[in-house]
C-alpha positions in Angstrom: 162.7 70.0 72.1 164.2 69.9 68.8 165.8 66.4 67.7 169.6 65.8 66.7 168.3 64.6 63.3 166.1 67.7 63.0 169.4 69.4 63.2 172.1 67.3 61.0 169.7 66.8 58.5 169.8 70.5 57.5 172.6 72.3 60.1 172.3 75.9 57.6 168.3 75.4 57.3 168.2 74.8 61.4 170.6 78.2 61.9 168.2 79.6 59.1 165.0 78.8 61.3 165.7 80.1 64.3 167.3 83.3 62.7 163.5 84.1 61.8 162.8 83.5 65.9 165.4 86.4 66.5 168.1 83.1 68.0 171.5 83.2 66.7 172.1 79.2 67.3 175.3 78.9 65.2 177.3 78.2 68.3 174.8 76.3 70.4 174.1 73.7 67.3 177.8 73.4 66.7 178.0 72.5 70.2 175.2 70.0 70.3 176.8 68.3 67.0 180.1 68.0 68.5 178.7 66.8 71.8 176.7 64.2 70.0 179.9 62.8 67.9 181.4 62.8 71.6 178.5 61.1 72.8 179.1 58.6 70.4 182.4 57.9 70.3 182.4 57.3 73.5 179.7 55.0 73.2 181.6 52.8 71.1 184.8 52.8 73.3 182.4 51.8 75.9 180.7 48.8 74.3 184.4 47.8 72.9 185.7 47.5 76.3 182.6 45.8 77.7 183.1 43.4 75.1 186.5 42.8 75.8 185.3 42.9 79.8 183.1 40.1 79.1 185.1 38.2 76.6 188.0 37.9 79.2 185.2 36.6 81.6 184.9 34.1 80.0 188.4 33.5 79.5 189.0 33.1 83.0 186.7 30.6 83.9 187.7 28.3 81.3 191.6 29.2 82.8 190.3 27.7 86.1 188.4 25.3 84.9 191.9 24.2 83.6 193.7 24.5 86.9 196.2 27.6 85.3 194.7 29.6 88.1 198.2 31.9 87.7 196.9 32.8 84.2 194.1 33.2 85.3 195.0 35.9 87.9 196.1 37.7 85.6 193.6 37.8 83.7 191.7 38.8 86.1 193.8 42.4 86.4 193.1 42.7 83.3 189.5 42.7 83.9 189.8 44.7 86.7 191.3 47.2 84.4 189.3 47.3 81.9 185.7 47.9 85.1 188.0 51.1 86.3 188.1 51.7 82.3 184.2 51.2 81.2 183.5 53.1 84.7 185.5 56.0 83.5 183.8 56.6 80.5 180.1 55.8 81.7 181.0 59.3 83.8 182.1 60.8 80.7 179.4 59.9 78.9 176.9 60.6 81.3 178.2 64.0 81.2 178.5 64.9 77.9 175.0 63.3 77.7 173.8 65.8 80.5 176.0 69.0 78.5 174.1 67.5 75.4 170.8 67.5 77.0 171.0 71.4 78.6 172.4 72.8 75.0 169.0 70.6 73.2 166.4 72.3 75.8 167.4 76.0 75.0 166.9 75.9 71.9 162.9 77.2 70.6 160.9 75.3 67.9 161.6 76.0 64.4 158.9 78.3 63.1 156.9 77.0 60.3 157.7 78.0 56.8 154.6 80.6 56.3 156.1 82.1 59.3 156.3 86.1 58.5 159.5 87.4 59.0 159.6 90.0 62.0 160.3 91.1 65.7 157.4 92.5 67.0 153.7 92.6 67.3 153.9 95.1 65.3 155.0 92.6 62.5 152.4 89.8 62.9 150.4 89.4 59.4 146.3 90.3 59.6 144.8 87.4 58.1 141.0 88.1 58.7 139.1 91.4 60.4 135.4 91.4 61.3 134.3 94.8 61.9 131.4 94.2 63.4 131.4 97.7 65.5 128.8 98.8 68.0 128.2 102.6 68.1 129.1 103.8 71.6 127.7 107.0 72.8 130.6 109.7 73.3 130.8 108.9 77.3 131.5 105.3 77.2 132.9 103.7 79.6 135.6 101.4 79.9 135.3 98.2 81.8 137.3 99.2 85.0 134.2 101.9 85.5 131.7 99.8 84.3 132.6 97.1 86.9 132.3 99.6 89.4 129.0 101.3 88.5 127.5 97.8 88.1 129.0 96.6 91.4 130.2 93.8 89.5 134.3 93.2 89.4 136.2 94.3 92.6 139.5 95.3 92.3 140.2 96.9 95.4 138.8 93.9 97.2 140.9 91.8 95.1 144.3 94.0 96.6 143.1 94.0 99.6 142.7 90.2 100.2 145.6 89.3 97.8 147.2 92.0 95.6 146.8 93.7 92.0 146.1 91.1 89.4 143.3 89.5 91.5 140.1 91.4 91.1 137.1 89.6 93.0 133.7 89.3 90.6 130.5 89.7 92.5 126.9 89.3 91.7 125.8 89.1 87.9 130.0 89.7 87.4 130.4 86.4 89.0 127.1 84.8 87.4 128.7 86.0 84.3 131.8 84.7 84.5 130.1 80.9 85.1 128.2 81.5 82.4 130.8 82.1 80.2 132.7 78.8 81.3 130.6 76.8 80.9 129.1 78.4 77.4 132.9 77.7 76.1 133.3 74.2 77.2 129.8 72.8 76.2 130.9 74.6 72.9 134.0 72.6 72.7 132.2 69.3 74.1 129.1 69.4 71.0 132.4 69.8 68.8 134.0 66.3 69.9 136.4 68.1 72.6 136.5 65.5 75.4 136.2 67.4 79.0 138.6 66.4 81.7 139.0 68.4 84.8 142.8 68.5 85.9 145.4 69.9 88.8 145.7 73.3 89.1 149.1 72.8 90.2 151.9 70.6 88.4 155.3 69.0 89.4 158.6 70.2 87.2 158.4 67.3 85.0 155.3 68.5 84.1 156.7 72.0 83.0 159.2 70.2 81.3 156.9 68.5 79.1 155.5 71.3 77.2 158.4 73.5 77.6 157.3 76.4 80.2 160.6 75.3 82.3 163.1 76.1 82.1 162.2 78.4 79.8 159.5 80.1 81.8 160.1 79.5 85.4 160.3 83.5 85.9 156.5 84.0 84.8 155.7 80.8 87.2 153.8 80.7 90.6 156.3 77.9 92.5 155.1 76.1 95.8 158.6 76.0 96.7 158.0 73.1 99.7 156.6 70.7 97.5 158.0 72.0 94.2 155.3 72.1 92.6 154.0 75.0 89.7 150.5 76.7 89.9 149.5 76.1 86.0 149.7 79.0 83.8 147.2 77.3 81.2 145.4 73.9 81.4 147.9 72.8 78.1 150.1 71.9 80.8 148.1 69.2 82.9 145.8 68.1 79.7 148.7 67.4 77.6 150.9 66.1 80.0 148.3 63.2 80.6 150.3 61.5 78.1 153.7 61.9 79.1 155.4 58.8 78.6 152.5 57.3 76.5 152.5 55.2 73.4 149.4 55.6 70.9 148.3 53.7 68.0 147.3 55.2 64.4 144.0 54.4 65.2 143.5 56.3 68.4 144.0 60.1 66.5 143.1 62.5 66.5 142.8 63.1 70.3 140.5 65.6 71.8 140.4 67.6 75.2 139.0 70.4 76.8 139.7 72.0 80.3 138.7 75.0 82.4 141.1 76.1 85.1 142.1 79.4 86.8 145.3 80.4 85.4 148.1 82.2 87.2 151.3 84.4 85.9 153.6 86.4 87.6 154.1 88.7 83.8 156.0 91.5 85.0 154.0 95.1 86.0 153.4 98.3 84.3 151.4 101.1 84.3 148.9 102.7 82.2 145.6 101.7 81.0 146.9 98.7 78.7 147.3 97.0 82.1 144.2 98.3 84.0 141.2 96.7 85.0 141.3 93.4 83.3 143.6 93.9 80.4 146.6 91.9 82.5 146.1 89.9 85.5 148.3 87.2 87.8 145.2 84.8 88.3 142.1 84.6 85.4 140.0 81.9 84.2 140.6 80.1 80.8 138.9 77.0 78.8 141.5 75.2 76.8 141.6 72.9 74.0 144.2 70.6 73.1 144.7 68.4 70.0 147.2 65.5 69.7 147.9 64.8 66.1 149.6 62.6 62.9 152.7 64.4 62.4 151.0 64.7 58.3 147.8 65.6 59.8 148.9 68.3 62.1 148.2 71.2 60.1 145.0 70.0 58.9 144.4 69.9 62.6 145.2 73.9 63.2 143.3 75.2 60.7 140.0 73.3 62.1 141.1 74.3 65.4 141.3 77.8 64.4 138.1 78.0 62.6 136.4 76.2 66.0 137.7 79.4 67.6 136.4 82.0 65.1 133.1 80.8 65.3 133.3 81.0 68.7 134.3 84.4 69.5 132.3 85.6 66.1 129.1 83.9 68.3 129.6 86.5 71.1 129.5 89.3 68.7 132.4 90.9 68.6 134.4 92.6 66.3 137.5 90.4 66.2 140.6 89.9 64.0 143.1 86.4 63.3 146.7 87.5 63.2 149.8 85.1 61.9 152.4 85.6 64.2 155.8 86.5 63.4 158.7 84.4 64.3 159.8 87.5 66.5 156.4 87.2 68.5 156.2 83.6 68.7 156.4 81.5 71.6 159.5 78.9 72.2 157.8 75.9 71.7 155.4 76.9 68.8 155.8 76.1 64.6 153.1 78.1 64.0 150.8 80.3 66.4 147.6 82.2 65.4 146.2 84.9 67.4 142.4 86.3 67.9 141.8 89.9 69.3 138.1 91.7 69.6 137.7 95.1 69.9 137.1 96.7 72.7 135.4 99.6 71.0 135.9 102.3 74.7 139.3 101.6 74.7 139.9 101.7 70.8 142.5 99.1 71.1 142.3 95.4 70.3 142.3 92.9 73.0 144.2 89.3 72.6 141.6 86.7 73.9 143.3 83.5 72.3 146.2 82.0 70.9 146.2 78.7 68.7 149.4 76.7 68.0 151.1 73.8 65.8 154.0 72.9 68.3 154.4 69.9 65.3 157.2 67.3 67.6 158.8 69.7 69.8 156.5 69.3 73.0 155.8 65.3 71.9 160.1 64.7 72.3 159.9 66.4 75.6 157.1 63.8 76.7 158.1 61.0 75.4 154.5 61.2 73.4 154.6 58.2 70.9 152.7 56.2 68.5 153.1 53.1 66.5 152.8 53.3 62.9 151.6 50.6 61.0 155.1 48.9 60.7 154.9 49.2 64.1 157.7 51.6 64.2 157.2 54.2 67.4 156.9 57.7 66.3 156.8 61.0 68.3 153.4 62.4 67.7 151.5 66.1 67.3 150.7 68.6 70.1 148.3 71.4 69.2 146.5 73.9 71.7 144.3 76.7 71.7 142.7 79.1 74.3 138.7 78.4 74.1 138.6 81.0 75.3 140.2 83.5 77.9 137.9 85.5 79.7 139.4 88.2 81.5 139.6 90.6 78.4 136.6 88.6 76.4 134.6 90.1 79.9 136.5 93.7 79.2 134.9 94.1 75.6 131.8 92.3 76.2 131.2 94.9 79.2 132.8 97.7 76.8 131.0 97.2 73.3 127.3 96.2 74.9 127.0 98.9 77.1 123.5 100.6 76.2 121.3 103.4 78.3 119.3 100.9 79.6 122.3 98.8 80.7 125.3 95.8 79.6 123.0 94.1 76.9 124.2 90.1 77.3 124.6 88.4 73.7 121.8 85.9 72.8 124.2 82.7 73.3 124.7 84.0 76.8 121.0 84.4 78.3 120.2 80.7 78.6 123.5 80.7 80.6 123.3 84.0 82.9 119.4 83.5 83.1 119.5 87.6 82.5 119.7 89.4 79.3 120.9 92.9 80.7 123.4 93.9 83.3 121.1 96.9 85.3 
């Protein structure tokens, strides 16, 4: 959530901003500026007429203490005046508090200032490509057949006992997954990455926090009885574990790594950009979650982007590291990098991570402090990236390493799967 200094500091560079996000916010910020001088005039009516509420308090006990107990009475409508008064306008302000509040929330993050300029994917800037291509004979497969003629993913299991979006991995497809789990997160862990293993669901405040509600809610499984949210990342419990925390200088940067199953309800389609596992409602992820010195924060990104190059560059994969465009970012980020491999049967590239500088925006949702060293609380850093995602890291794996002989398994792999071909 943006702050109300963000804004009056700048109002034309905060309309400018979120122009770039494709957000008209002209109206909305002129609403939440005339809200706030609301909010504060009526805060200072308020603390006037307690004042005078407490002054005349006073004056009435010395009036009795004087035996003028008719002066007194009246002084005592007076009072009673000025409670129906103060009462009055703690509503108001609680209201235009509340109105203040709703207006904050719907506004996104202001995008960074290397932030291209665009609407679309088709916008986002190329920053790196590793084309690091396997030649595929001219009958490869793509994964969807693989997994069948390797007995490996079932996806009409996965209908049956649930619906689409919910294959079922069997044999050396489930050894595989495992394997790659736990690959990522030891990677993560040698790298300084504390492991913590959290709820797969979350209450609202929760959502809240890191801004998937209400922005979100739509693309959310919800437990309705207990309302509580199946998580669509692990950002959400790991960074939520300090909500309403206060840090010290000293205790930064902050580390964590999580695996959880995932779960979406993204909308359907057809076609095979949403076949097999290109797009499903529940899939595995490992996370990684930074919080950071607002001056260090960037600093922060760029390691946390070059952890996850060498990462998916150790599988072997042809990959590439986009800069999004403010059209293709998310609502909460500043600044969001994306990694895609190739999946070389399907000639198209897959997104298997996204890495992102949310800067304060997530922290003033928490309530995620720290004290500087005047001892001054500040709202901190939130940082995240996937580690990786393995539905579609399992699709060009599966896609690019197919041989005669079988799915060769990359080096890094074998010690985890215990096999170094798929047969």
């Amino acid at each position: 959530m943006l702050t109300i200094k963000q804004i009056r500091d700048d109002r034309e560079a905060a309309v400018r901003k979120l122009a770039k996000k494709g957000v008209d916010a002209a109206p909305a910020i002129e609403k939440i500026l005339t809200l706030d001088d609301r909010r504060k005039a009526i805060q200072a009516e308020l603390d006037d007429t307690l004042a005078a509420q407490n002054k005349a308090a006073k004056e009435i006990g010395a009036l009795m203490s004087q035996g003028k107990r008719e002066e007194a009475e009246q002084r005592k409508h007076f009072v009673s005046d000025l409670k129906e008064r103060s009462a009055r306008l703690q509503n108001e302000s609680t209201a235009v508090q509340e109105e203040l509040q709703c207006t904050l929330v719907a506004l996104p993050n202001f995008p960074a200032d290397i932030v291209p300029e665009g609407k679309t994917a088709a916008d986002n800037l190329v920053v790196k490509l590793v084309e690091n291509y396997t030649p595929l004979a001219d009958d490869a497969l793509p994964h969807w057949e693989l997994a069948r003629k390797y007995d490996m993913i079932d996806f009409d299991l996965g209908v049956k006992l649930t619906g689409a979006g919910f294959p079922v991995y069997k044999g050396k497809g489930a050894r595989l997954q495992r394997a790659l789990i736990n690959y990522f997160l030891d990677y993560n862990t040698r790298a300084g990455y504390q492991e913590v293993e959290p709820p797969v669901m979350v209450n609202e405040a929760s959502g809240f926090g890191t801004g998937q509600l209400p922005d979100k809610e739509g693309q959310m499984y919800h437990a309705t009885v207990d309302n509580f949210y199946l998580v669509p990342t692990a950002e959400v419990p790991v960074t939520n574990i300090f909500r309403d925390v206060i840090l010290d200088e000293k205790d930064f940067p902050v580390k964590m790594t999580a695996y959880t199953p995932c779960f979406r309800r993204e909308a359907g389609s057809y076609g095979k950009e949403v076949r097999g596992l290109n797009r499903l409602h529940q899939f595995d992820k490992v996370e990684i979650v930074q919080l950071s010195l607002p001056d260090r924060s960037y600093e922060a990104l760029d390691g946390m982007v070059a952890h996850v190059e060498g990462l998916v560059r150790s599988l072997g994969l042809p990959y590439r590291i986009l800069r999004l465009c403010g059209g293709d970012m998310s609502f909460t980020s500043a600044l969001t990098y994306d990694f895609e491999v190739y999946s070389e049967a399907q000639k198209r590239w897959l997104e298997v991570s996204s890495v992102s500088n949310f800067e304060s925006f997530q922290a003033n949702r928490l309530k995620l402090r720290y004290r500087d060293a005047n001892k001054k609380t500040q709202l901190a850093h939130t940082l995240n990236g996937s580690s990786l995602a393995l539905p579609r890291i399992v699709a060009a794996l599966l896609e690019d390493f197919q041989t005669p002989e079988g799915i060769r398994i990359p080096e890094v792999l074998i010690p985890y799967t215990g096999f170094d071909y798929i047969k």
